[in-house]
C-alpha positions in Angstrom: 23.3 104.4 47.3 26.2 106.5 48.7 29.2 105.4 50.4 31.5 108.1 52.4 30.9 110.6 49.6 30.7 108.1 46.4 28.1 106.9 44.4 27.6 103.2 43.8 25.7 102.3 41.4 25.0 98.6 42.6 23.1 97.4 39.9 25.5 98.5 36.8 27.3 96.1 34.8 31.0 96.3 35.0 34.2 94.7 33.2 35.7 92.1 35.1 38.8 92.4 32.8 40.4 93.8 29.9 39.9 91.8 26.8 43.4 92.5 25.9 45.2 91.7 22.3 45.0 88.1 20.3 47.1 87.6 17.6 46.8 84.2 15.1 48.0 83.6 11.5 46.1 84.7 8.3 43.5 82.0 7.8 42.7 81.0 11.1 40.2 82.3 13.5 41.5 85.3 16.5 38.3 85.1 19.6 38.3 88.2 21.9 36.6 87.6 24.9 34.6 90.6 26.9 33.3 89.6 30.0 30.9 91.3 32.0 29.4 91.6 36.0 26.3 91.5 36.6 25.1 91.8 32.8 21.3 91.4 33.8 19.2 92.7 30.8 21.9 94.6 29.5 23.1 94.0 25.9 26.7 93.6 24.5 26.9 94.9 21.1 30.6 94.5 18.9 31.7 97.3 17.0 35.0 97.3 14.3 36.4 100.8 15.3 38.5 100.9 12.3 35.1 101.8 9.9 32.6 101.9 13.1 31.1 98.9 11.6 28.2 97.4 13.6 29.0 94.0 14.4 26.6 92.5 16.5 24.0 93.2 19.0 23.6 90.7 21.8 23.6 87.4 20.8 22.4 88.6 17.4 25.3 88.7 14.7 24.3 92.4 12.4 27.0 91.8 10.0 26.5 89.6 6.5 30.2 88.1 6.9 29.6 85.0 8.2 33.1 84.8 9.3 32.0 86.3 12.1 30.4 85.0 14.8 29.5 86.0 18.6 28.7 83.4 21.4 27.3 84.4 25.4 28.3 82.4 27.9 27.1 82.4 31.6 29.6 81.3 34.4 29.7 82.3 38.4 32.7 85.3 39.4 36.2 83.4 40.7 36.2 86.3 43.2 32.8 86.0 44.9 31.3 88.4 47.7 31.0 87.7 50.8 27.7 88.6 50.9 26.4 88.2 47.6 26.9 85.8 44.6 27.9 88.0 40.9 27.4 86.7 37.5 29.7 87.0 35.1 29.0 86.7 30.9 31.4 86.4 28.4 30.7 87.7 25.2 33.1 86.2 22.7 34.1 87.9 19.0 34.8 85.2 17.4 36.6 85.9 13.3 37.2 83.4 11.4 39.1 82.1 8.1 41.4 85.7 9.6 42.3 87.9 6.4 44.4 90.8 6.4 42.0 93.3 6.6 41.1 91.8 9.7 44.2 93.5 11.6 42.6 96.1 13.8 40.7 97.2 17.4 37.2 95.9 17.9 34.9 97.4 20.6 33.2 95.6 23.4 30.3 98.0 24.4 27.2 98.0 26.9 24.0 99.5 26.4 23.9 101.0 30.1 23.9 104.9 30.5 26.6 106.2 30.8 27.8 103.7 27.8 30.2 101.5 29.2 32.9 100.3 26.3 36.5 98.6 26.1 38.5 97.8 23.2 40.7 94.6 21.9 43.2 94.3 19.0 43.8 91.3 16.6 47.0 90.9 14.8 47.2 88.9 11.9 50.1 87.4 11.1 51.2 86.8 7.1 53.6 84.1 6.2 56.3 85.2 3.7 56.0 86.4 0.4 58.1 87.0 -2.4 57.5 90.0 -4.6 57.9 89.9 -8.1 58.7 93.9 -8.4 62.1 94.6 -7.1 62.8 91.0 -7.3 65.9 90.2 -10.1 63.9 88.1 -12.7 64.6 84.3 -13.1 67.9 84.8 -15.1 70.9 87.4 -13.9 73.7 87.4 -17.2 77.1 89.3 -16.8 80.5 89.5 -18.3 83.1 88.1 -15.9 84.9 91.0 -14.2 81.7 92.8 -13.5 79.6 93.5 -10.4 76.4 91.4 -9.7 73.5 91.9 -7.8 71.0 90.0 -7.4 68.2 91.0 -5.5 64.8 89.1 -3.8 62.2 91.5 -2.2 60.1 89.6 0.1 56.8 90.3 2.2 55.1 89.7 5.8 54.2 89.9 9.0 56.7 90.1 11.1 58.8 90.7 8.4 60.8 88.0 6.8 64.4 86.9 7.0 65.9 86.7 3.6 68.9 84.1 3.2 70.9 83.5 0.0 72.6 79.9 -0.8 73.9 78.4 -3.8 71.3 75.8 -5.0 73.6 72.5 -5.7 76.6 73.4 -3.7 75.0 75.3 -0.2 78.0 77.7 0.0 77.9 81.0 -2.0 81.9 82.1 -3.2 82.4 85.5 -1.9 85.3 87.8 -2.2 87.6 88.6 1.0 89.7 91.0 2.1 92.5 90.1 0.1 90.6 89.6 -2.9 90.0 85.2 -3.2 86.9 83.6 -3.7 86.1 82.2 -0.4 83.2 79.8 0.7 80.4 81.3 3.0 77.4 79.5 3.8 75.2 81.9 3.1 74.5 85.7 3.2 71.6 87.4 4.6 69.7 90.6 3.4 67.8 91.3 0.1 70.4 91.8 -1.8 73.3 89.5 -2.9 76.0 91.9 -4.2 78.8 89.6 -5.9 82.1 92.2 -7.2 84.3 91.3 -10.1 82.3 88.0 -10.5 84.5 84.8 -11.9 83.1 81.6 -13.9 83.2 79.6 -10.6 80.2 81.7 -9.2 78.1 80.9 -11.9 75.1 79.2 -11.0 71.5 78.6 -9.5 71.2 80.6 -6.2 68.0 80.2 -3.8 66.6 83.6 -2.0 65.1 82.4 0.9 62.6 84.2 3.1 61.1 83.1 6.3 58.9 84.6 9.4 57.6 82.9 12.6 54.3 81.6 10.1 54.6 78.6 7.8 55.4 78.2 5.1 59.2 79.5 4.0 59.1 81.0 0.3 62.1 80.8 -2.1 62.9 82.2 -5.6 65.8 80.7 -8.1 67.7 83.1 -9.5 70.2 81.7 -12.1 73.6 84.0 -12.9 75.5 83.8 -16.2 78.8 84.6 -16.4 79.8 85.4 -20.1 83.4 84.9 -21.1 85.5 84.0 -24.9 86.0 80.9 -24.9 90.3 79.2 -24.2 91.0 75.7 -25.7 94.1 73.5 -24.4 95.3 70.2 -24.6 96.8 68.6 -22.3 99.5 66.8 -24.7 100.9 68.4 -27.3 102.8 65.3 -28.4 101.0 62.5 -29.0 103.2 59.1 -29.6 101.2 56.0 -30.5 102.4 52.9 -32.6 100.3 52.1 -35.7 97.4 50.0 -35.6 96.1 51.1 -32.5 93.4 53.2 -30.6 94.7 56.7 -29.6 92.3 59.2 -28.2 93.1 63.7 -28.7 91.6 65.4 -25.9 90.6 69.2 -25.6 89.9 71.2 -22.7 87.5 74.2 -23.5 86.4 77.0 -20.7 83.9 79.1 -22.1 80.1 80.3 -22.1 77.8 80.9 -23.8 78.2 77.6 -25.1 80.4 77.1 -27.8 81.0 75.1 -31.2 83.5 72.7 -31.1 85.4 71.2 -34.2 88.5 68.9 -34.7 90.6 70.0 -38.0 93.3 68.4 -40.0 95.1 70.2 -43.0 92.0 72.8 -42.5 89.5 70.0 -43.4 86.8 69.5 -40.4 86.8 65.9 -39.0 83.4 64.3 -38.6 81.8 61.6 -36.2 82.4 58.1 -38.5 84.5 55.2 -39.6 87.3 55.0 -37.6 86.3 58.8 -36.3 84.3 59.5 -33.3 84.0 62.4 -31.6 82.9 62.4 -27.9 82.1 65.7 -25.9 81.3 66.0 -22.2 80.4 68.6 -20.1 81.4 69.0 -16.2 78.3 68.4 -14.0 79.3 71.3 -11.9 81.0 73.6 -14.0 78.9 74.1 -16.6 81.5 76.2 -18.9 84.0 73.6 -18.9 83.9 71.0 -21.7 86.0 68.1 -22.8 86.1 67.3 -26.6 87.8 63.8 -27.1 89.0 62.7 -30.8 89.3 59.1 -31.2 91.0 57.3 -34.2 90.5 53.4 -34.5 93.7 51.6 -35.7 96.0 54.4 -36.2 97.2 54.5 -39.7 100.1 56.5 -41.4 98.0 58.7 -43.2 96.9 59.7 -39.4 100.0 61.3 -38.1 100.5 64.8 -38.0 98.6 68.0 -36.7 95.2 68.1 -35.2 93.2 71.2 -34.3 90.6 71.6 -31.5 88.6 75.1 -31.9 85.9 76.3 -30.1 83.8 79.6 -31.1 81.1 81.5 -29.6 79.8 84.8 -30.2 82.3 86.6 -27.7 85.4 85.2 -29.7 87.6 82.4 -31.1 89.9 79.7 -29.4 92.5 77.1 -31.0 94.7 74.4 -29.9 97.0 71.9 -31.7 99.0 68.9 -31.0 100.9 66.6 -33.6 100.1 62.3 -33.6 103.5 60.5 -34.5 104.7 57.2 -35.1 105.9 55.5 -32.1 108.5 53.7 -33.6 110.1 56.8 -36.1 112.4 59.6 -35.6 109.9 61.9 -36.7 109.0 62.6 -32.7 112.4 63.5 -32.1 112.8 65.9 -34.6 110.1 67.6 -33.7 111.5 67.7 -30.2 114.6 68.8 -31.3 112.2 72.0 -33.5 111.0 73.0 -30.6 114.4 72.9 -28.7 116.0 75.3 -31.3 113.1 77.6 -30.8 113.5 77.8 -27.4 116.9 78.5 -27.8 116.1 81.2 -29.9 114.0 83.3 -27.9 116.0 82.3 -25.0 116.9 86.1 -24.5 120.7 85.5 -23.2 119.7 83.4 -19.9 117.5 86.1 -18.2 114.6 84.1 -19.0 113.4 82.0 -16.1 110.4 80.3 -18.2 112.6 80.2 -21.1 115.5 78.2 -19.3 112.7 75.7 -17.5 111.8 75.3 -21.3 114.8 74.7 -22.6 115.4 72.1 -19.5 112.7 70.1 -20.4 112.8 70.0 -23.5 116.6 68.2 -23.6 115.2 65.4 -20.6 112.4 65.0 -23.0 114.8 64.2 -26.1 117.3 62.5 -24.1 115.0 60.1 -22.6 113.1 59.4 -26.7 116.8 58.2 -27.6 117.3 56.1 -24.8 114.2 54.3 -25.5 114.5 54.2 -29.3 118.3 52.8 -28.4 116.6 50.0 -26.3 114.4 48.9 -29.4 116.7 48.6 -31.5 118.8 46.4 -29.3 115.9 44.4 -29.0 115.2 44.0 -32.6 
């Protein structure tokens, strides 16, 4: 028939709309819909342009996959003539259990003459994944004072966030401007770089990555700061009448690990008797340790100098303090060493340190004779 100069052909088949793009997560299934006027004895056939695999012919399926499958459905047009009813079909591609290879354009063609075709795209979406190449393996070790980086390459569709947080603690101890550790709650991008790392960033860190699809991915990455090892004690003077319990502590900073010992007169002092040695490490700061010496019923044979040391394979650190009598002089001259040695190196007053020395160590001795003046008026 012809209309005004045009050819209608009546009795052809035609696409009531486009099929337009699906997009679903790896795993589930993506249906493209192709509907059809007037289909009569036509056929729909699917056809994967990617490869120009041959999908299925009418309601028959051609493929061996049986993750895919095609359904015909029958349903009256929403936008009816006037003077006649349509029929519309809706051939349906349906894919299931989606895989990446999936992703792609599938055609939604009609056996009519001219060949009558449309196309419709699946995306498949791909939750995160983490990589192991280009991915900093499960342990990161450094000296302190060098630049870190750890770094976490991750995977997907859309392409994941990566986030970096300290596992126990949340925050992540990053440099600022003017050069302090500072607390941020995390740091974004696939690499964490860390300059001039301390001790206190040692630790478990978490790359995170997420997308829009289920389920997040993280890797642990642990950093190890290597340092030599410092021992102090936090009293160098250690006054205790006989008879009693007195415990010799010993801070020690260090990593690797280290080995620990208590010395007197260069003899090593084991765990026994009226010995014990007790050692405790921080549950946060893994490189500190406390190394406690306690003597049962101080004896005279007791007093004098005790050495904590601690070694490790990058070095060597000592500390010493002296146990006295309570109730003899011998504190006091001790004091009273340590005064002229100040005094000594006092340098002519320019010495700040040396002064504040010197300051305290006079309080320290005047207040000893005080309290050694009120025994004696009590005895």
């Amino acid at each position: 028939m012809k209309t005004q100069g045009y050819w209608i052909f009546a009795d052809l088949p035609s696409f009531a709309e486009p099929i337009g793009n699906v997009t679903a997560a790896i795993g589930k299934e993506a249906v493209l819909p192709c509907t059809i006027r007037k289909l009569g004895n036509h056929k729909v056939g699917w056809i994967r342009v990617e490869d120009k695999t041959i999908l299925s012919l009418g309601q028959r399926t051609v493929t061996h996959s049986p993750r895919f499958l095609v359904t015909l459905e029958n349903a009256k047009s929403k936008n009816q003539s006037e003077w006649r009813d349509e029929e519309e079909a809706t051939s349906r591609l349906h894919i299931r259990q989606l895989r990446e290879a999936d992703r792609g354009c599938y055609m939604c063609q009609l056996n009519t003459k001219p060949m009558l075709s449309q196309l419709g795209c699946v995306d498949v979406l791909v939750p995160p994944d983490i990589l192991s190449s280009g991915t900093s393996e499960g342990e990161v070790s450094v000296l302190e004072g060098e630049n870190a980086t750890l770094s976490c390459k991750a995977t997907g569709r859309p392409a994941p966030r990566v986030l970096w947080r300290r596992e126990k603690s949340g925050f992540i101890l990053m440099r600022g401007l003017h050069d302090p550790l500072i607390p941020v709650d995390n740091q974004s991008g696939e690499k964490l770089e860390l300059t001039r790392v301390d001790r206190k960033q040692m630790g478990a860190y978490l790359c995170i990555a997420k997308n829009e699809v289920p389920p997040a991915v993280s890797k642990r990455v642990y950093l190890r700061v290597n340092f030599p090892p410092s021992a102090k004690v936090p009293n160098q003077i250690l006054s205790s009448p006989l008879d009693t319990n007195v415990s010799l502590v010993c801070l020690i900073e260090a990593y690797p690990k280290t080995i620990n010992l208590w010395t007197r007169k260069e003899q090593v002092i084991m765990s026994g008797g009226r010995y014990e040695i007790d050692e405790r490490g921080h549950p946060d700061e893994e490189w500190k340790t406390t190394s406690e010496l306690k003597i049962s019923r101080l004896e005279k044979t007791d007093l004098g100098e005790y050495t904590c040391s601690a070694s490790s394979s990058m070095g060597k650190a000592e500390a010493t303090l002296r146990v006295y009598d309570e109730y003899t002089s011998d504190a006091e001259k001790y004091r009273e060493n340590r005064l002229q040695q100040t005094h000594d190196h006092f340098d002519d007053g320019k010495s700040t340190r040396a002064f504040r020395q010197r300051r305290e160590l006079i309080q320290e001795s005047r207040h000893l004779e005080r309290e050694e003046l009120c025994q004696c008026e009590e005895r």
